[in-house]
C-alpha positions as CSV (number, residue, x, y, z in Angstrom):
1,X,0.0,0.0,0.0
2,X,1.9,3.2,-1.3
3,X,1.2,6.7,0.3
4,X,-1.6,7.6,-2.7
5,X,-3.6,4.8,-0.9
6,X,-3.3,5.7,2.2
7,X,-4.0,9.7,1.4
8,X,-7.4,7.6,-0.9
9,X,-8.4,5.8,2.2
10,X,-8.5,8.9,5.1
11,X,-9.7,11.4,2.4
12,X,-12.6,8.8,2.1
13,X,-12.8,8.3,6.0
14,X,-13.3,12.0,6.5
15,X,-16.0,12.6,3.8
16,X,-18.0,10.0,5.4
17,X,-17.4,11.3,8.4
18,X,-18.6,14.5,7.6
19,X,-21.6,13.4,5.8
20,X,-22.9,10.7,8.5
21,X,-22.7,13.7,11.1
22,X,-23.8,16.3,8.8
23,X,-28.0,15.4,9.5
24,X,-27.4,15.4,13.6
25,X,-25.4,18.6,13.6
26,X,-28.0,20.3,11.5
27,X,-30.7,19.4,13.5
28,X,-28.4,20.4,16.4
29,X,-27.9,23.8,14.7
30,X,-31.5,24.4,13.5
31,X,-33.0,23.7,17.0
32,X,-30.6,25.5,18.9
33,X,-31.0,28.5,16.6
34,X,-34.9,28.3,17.2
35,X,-34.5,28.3,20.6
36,X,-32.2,31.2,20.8
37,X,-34.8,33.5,19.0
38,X,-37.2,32.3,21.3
39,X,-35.1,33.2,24.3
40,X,-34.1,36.3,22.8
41,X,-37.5,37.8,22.4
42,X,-39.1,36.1,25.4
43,X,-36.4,37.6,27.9
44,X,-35.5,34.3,29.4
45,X,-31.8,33.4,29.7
46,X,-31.8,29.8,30.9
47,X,-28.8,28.4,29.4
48,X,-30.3,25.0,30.3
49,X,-33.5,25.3,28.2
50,X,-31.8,24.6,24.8
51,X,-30.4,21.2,26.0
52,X,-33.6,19.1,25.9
53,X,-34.7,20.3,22.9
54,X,-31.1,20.0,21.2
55,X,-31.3,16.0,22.5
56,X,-34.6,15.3,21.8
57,X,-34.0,16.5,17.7
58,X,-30.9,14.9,17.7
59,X,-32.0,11.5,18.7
60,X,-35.0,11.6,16.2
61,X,-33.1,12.7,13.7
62,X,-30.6,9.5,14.2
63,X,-33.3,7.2,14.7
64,X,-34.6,7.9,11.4
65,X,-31.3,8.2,10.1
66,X,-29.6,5.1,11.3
67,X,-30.2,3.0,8.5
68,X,-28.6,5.2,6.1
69,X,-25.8,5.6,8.0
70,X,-26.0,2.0,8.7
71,X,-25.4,1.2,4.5
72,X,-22.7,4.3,4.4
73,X,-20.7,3.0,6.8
74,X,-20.7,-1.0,5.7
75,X,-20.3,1.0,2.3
76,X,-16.8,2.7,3.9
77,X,-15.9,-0.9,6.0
78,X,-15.9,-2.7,2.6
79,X,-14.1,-0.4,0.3
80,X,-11.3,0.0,3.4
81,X,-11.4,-4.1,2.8
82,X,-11.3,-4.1,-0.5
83,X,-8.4,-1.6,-0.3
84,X,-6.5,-3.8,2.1
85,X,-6.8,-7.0,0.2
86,X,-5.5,-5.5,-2.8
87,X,-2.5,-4.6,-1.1
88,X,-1.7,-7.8,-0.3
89,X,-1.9,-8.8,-3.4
């Protein structure tokens, strides 16, 4: 396995990476950003009020993401393989 490989396989690894978290970290952003306003023109500062919120949308949003990322990631496992086996070769 020669260093174009390598620099293949991580470029790979953090392009999935990015795009398996992309949908929680939206949803993350999106809500927190909602919240904020909602703070901002209601007068309350409780730091702790975004935090539910935030959780709750992040774990629907991975429940009905998970098998998606599910197939992206076996997709990623098997092309790492694949990669490996060749270099044996």
């Amino acid at each position: 396995m020669n260093t174009m490989e390598v620099a293949t396989i991580m470029r790979d690894l953090l392009l999935t990476a990015l795009v398996l978290t992309l949908p929680s970290v939206a949803a993350s952003l999106l809500v927190g950003g909602v919240i904020s306003v909602l703070q901002t023109v209601t007068s309350i500062q409780e730091q702790t009020l975004s935090f539910a919120p935030r959780i709750i949308a992040v774990a629907v949003v991975v429940m009905f993401t998970l098998p998606w990322s599910l197939r992206m990631a076996m997709g990623f496992t098997s092309r790492v393989i694949y990669h490996m086996l060749e270099a044996v070769r």
